[in-house]
Each structure stands twice: as structure tokens, then as C-alpha cells.
DOTIVEX-149232 format. One record per atom (N, C-alpha, C): z, y, x. Coordinates in steps of 0.001 Angstrom, whole numbers, plus 500000, padded with zeros to 6 digits. Example, Ala and Ser with C-alpha at 12.3 -4.5 7.8 and 13.67 -1.06 7.14 Angstrom:
BEGIN
507800494310513190507800495500512300507800496700513200507080497750512850507140498940513670507870500030512900
END
This chain:
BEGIN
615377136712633973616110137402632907617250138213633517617779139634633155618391140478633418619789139870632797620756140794633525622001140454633129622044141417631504622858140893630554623158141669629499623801142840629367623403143794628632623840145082628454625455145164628787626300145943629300627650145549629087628454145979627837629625145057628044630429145359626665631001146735626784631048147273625425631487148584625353633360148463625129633817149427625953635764149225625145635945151006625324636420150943624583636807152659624423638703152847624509639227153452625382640599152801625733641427154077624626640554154695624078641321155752622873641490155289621841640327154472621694640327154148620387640713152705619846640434151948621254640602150224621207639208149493621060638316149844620537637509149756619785636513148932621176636194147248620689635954147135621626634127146189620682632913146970621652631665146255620604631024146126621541629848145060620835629165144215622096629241143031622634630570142301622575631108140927622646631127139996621589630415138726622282630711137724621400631750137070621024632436136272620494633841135642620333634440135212621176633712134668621923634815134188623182635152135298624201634258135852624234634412137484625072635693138146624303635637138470622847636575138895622060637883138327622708638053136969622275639056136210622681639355136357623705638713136396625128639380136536626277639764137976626620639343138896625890639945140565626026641456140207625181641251139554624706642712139630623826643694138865624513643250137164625251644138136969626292644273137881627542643192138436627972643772139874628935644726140673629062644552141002627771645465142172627535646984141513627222647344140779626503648620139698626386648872139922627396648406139156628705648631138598629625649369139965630383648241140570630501648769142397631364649958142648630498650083142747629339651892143535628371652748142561628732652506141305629189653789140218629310653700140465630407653183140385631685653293139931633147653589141976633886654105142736632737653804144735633393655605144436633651656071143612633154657659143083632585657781142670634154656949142412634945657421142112636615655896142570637044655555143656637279654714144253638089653243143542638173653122143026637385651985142080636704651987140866637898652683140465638423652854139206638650652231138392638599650918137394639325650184136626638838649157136563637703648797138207637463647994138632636517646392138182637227646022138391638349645044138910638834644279137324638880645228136323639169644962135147639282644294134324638317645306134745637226645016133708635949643668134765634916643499135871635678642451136519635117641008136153635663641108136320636868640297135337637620639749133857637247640343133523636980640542131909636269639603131796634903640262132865634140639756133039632852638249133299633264638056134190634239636815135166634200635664134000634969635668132978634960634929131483635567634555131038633988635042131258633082634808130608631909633422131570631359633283132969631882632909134268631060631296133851631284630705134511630581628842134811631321629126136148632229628254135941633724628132137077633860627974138345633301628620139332633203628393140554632277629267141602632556628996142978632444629713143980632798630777144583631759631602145241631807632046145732630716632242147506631105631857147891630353632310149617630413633048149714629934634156150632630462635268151298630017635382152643629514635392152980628580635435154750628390636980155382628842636605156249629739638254156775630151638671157272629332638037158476629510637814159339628924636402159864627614636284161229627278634972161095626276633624161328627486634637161960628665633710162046629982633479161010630932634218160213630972634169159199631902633689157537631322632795156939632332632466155509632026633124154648633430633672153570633370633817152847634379633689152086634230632711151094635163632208149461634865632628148639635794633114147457635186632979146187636366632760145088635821632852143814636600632273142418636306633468142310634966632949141947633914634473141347632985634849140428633578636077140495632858637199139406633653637359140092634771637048141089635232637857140968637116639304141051637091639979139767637893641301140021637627642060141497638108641623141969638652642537143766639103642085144484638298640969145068637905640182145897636960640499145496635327640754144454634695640815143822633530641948144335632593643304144912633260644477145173633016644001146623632089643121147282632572642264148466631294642441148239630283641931147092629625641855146630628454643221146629627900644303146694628786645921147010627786645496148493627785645397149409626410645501150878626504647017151256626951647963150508626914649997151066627426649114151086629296648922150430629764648836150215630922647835151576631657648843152243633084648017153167633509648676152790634712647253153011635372646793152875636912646742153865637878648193153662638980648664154685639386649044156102638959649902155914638298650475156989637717650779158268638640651258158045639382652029159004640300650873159920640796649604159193640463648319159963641655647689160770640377647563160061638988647064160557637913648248161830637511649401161942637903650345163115637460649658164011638221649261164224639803648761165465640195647471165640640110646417164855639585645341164959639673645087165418637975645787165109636821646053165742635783646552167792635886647014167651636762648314168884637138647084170102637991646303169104638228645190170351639076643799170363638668643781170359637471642126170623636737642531172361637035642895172705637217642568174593637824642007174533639028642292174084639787642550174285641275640697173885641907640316174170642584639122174170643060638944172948644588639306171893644183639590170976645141638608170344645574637793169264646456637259168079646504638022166892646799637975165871646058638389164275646024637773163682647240638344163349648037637883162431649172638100161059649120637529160388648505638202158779648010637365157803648933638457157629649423638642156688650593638938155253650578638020153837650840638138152997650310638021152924648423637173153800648470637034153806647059636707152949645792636689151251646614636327150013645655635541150755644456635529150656643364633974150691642422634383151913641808635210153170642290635040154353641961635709154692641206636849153945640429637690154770639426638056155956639058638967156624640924639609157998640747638227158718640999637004158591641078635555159418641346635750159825640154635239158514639077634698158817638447635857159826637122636731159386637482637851160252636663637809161460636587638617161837637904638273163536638625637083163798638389635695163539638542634543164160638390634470164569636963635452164222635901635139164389634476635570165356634287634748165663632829635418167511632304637143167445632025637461166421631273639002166706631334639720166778632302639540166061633806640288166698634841639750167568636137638873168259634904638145169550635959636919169529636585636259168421636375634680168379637302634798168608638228635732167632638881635516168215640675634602167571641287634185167989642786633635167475643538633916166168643797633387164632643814634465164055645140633368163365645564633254162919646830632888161568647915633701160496647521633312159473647363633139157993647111632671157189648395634000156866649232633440156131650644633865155383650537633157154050650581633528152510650326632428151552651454633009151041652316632266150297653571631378148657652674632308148066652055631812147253651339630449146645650892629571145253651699628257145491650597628675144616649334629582144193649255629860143698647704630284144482646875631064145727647185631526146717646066630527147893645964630018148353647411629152149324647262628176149595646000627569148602645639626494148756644425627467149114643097628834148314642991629215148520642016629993150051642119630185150378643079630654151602643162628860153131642857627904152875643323627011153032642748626310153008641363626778152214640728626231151945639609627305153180639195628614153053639048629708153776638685628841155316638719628729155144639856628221157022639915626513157028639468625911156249639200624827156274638289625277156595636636626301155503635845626352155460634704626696156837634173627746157295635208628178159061634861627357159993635822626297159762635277625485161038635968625083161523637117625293160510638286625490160818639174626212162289639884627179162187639377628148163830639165629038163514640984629060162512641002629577162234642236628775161431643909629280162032645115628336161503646186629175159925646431628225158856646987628685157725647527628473157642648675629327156952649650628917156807650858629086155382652023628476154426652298628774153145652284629333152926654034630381153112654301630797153262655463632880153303655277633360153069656255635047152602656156635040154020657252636712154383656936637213155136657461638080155411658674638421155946659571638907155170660646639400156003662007639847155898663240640187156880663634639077157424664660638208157047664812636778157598665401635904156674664961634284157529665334633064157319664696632508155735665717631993154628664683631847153320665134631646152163664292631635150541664512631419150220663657632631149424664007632814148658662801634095147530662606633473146157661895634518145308661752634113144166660927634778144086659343634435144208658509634794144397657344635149142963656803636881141923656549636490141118656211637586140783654792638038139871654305638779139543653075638375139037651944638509138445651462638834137222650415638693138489648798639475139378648590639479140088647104639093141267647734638068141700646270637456142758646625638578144455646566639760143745646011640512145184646093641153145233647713640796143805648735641493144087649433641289143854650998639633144232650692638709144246651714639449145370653393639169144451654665639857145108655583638926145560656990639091146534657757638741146662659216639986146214659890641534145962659276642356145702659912642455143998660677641739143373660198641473142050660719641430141936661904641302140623662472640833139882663184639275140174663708638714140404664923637108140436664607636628139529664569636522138542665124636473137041664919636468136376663873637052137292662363637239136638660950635885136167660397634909136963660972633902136667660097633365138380659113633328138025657831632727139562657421631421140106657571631564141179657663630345141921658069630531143213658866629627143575659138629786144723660249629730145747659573630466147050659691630307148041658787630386149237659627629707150915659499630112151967659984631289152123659808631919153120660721633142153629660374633084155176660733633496156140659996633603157371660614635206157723660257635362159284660980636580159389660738636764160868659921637469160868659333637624162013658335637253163663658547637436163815660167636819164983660676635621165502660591634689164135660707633806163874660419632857164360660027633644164422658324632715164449657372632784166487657696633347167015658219633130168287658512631769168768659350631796167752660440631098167863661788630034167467661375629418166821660256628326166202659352627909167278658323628748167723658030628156169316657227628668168358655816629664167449655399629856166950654098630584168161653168631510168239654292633297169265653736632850170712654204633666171837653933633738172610654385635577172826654942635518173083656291636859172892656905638040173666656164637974174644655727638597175681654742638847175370653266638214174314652889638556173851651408639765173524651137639655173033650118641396172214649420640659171041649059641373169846649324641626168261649409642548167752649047641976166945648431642910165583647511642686164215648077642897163875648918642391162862650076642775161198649947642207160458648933643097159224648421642664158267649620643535157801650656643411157205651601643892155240651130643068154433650693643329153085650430642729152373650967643012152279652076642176151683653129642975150516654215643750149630653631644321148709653506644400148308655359645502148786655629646076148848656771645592149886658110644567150370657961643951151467658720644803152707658489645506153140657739646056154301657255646281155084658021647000154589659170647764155573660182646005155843661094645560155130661482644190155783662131643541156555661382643519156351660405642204157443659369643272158703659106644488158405659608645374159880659349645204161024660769644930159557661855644665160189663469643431160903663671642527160397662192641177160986662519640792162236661444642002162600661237641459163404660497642326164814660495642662165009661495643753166109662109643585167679661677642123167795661794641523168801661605641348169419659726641408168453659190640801168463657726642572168549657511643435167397657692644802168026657180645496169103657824644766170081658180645297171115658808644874172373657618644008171931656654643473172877655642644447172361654737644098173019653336644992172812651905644747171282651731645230170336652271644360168585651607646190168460651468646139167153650734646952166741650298646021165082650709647205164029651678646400162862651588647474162104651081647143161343649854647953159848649090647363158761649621648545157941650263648335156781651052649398155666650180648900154694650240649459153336650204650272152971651157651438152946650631652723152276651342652800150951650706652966149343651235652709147968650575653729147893650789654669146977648669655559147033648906656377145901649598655428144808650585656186144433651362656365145200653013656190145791653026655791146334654453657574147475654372658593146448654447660156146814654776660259147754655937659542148225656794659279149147657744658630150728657278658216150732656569657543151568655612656748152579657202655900151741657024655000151964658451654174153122658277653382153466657162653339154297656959653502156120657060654278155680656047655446156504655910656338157581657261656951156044658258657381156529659048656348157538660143655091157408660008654120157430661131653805159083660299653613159217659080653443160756658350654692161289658766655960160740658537657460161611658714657662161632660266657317161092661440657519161225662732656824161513663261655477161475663136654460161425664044653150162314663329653692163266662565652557164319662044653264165257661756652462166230661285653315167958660765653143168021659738653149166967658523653141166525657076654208166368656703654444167149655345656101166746654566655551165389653995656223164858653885656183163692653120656450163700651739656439163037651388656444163922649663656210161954648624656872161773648214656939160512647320657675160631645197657103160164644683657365159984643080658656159270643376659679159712642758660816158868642832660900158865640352661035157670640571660695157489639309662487157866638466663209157357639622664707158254638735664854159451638826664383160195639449664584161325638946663261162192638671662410161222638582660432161806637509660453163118638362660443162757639642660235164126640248659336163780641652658755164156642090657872164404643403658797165023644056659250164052645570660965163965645953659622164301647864660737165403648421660201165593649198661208164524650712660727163864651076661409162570651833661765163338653263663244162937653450663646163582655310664161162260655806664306160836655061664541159557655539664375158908654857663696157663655157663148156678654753663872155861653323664777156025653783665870155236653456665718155008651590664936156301650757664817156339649626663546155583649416662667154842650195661650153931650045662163152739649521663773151873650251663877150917649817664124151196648730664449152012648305665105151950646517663537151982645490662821152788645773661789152857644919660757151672645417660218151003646247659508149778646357660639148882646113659993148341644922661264147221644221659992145660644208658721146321644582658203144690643843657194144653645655657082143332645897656839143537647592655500143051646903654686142778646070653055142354645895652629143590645303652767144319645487652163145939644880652243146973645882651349147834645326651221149379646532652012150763645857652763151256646517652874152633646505652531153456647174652103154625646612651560155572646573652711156858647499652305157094648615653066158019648988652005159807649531652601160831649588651623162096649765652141162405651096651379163226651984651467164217653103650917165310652990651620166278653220650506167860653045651510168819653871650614169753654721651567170700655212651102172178654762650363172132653678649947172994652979650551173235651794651065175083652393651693175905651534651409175878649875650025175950649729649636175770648199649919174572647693650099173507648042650294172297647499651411171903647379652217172170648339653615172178648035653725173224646818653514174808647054654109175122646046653554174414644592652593173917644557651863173147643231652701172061642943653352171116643749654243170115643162655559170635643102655830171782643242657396172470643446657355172684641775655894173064641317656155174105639742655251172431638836654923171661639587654689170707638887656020169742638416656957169635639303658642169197639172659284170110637722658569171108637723659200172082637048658988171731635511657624171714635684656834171439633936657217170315633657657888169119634480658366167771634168659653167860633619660084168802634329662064168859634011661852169656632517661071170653632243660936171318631059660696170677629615659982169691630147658821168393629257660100167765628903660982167054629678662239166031629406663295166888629245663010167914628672665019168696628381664769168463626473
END
């Protein structure tokens, strides 16, 4: 016997069909749980969702993003589940420019792309039908990142391989699927996975070297290598958003884009709702306030993109007068 159709939730409307009562019931402790625990950066959300999601039948749930977009995962997954609050949005700072450039003629390079979210987003008519690649090394997420780009049309490419600072393989290992690593131990165990490096996908005939890029790099401690490998591609219009962890008090990152590349640095500073172009670190400690969460930081040394968040600052300050 097949797994059951998945539950339908429509995040416009609320409207959630397909579930039986206890399914009902546990979308409703979900969502509680995500509006009380957003009060400290959801805090022990992922856990007690987890917990819950042992009680569930196997079963998927679709999400409608959008009227264009579907996104599925196991119900109950404690990281993915927080959907079901419609207040709650996931990465904001990356959804402000990726909202801000349905004009612009870009490809999405999503990197570590776990089960495809920003694919399947960007690939939709409301934020422009772009191109993107979906590279996720993973064989536990891969299918679900597949299915993702099956349910919407296959509008987007997948590609089952980790990112990295040259072409090879690694050991892929970790405990949660949001937080699968090549940064390990090799010895951990895992599995063996390709790795290529972002140049790559040029020298492969994926990219064309001259394009414009939106390059979401989440690739959970590799960052600074998949930034080494990809020299050539951020030398065109790309823009790459990387994960800065907010325990990582070194802002390792960060420092390695601001010292050790020809990338402005470029970070959301939420007091002043502006895309803050960084010349010292020093404004990291203030904005990483919660050390179990990721921020989102940009590099680009491309003229068009800067000027795009210069007049994107603009339409924000206009919006709040």
C-alpha cells in the first residue's frame, strides 16, 4: 500500500483539507507552538515538533506558496512545519531581494538546497519564473527535493551532488536533515557524495559565465570553499547569500568575504530595514542576537546589484515614511 495523498494547506487562505482529526489537531499544536516559541527565535520548536511528528502516519503535506508554487514535506517535520503559522516567513532578508527582482533576468543557484523551497519559489510566476538549479548532495533529501520539482512542473533542474572548493567526492554526514555536512569528520560515517565547485557548473555547459546570479550558498560550514570555487562565476553579475551561524562570534564567514575577496559585503540590518553595506564586522554582533539560528549575509562586486539594493533601500525608506 502507497503512502496517502498529501494534506493540502493553502498559506493565503488557511484553509487546510485532507486531514483527519488528529492531523487537524496537530497543525493547530504546530502552529501555537511556532507563534509562542517566534517570541525567542523559535527556540526548541524543531524538537517538540519532531516529537509530535512520531505520533503522525506517514504522510506528506503540500504547501501552497503561492497560486504558483507547491512545496511538500514529511508532516510534522520539525524545521519545515513552522509554514503552517501563515505570520511566520522564512528568511526574510533573502525573500526582500528575490521579491525586488522578478524584472531582472537572473538564474537561482541553490546550493545545499534541502527539499527546494527558494527553487521552487523563484521558479514561480509571482517572482518571475526564473531559472534555478537545485543542488543538494543528500540521498535522504534528494528525492524530496525531486518530488518538489516534479509537483511544480518540473520548471526547475536538480542536481544530487555538494558544493565545494574543487571537483571530488566527500563524506556527507549529520543527524537533521536541515543540517547535513561535508564539513565533518571523515571517519563520521555518512555517505559518500560528489562534490563540484561552482565554476564548474560553467565548465559543464550548466551557466553561462556572463549571466546574472542569485547564488544561495547553505552549505553548512563549507562556505568559504564553495566561495574559493567559484571565483570565476562571482566575477559576473551573481550576488552570493551565505549563512553566517549565529553562534559562530568570529563571524567567519563574513570576515573571509570582507578580507579575503573583492566582494562588498552587504548584510539586512533590521534597525535600520536597510541592506547595510558592512566595512567592519563589528555590526554582526549587534544583529546576530540568537546563537541557534542562521543569518543570512550577501557578497557581490557587481555594479548592477549593488545599484539594485541601493534603489531597493530606497523603495523601503519610501514604503515606511
Amino acid at each position: 500500500m502507497g503512502q496517502q495523498a498529501p494534506i493540502q494547506f493553502d498559506r493565503a487562505s488557511g484553509a487546510l483539507e485532507g486531514a483527519n482529526l488528529w492531523e487537524r489537531t496537530a497543525a493547530l499544536a504546530l502552529v501555537t507552538g511556532s507563534k509562542i516559541s517566534s517570541h525567542f527565535s523559535h527556540m526548541g520548536y524543531i524538537a517538540c515538533a519532531n516529537l509530535l511528528r512520531k505520533t503522525l502516519p506517514e504522510r506528506n503535506i503540500a504547501i501552497r506558496l503561492n497560486p504558483d508554487a507547491v512545496f511538500e514535506f514529511p508532516y510534522g517535520d520539525g524545521y519545515w512545519s513552522k509554514l503552517l503559522n501563515r505570520s511566520y516567513n522564512y528568511e526574510d532578508e533573502l525573500e526582500l531581494l528575490f521579491a525586488d527582482s522578478v524584472d531582472v533576468d537572473y538564474t537561482l543557484l541553490d546550493c545545499g538546497a534541502n527539499y527546494g523551497y527558494w527553487s521552487v519559489l523563484v521558479s514561480s510566476k509571482p517572482f518571475g519564473s526564473h531559472k534555478a538549479i537545485a543542488i543538494e548532495p543528500s540521498g535522504q533529501n534528494y528525492p524530496k527535493l525531486a518530488n518538489n520539482a516534479r509537483v511544480n512542473g518540473n520548471r526547475f533542474e536538480t542536481m544530487k551532488c555538494a558544493i565545494g572548493a574543487t571537483r571530488g567526492t566527500a563524506r556527507l554526514s549529520g543527524t537533521k536533515h536541515e543540517a547535513f555536512s561535508i564539513a565533518g569528520d571523515p571517519s563520521a560515517g555518512g555517505e559518500e557524495v560528489p562534490v563540484i565547485a561552482l565554476d564548474n557548473l560553467i565548465e559543464d555547459g550548466k551557466v553561462a559565465s556572463a549571466g546574472k546570479y542569485l547564488i544561495k550558498l547553505d552549505v553548512e560550514g563549507v562556505e568559504i570553499e564553495a566561495i574559493k570555487g567559484g571565483a570565476r562565476l562571482l566575477q559576473a553579475d551573481s550576488v552570493i547569500m551565505c549563512e553566517e551561524h549565529g553562534s559562530d562570534r568570529s563571524h567567519a564567514v563574513s570576515r573571509f568575504i570582507l578580507e579575503q575577496t573583492p566582494l562588498k559585503l552587504i548584510v539586512f540590518d533590521p534597525r535600520s530595514n536597510r541592506m547595510e553595506t558592512v566595512t567592519e564586522l563589528s555590526i554582526l554582533d549587534r544583529i546576530k542576537v540568537s546563537t541557534h539560528v542562521g543569518y543570512n549575509v550577501f557578497g557581490t562586486a557587481s555594479a548592477f546589484w549593488q545599484d539594485r539594493i541601493e534603489a531597493l533601500n530606497a523603495k523601503t525608506a519610501r514604503r515606511m515614511q
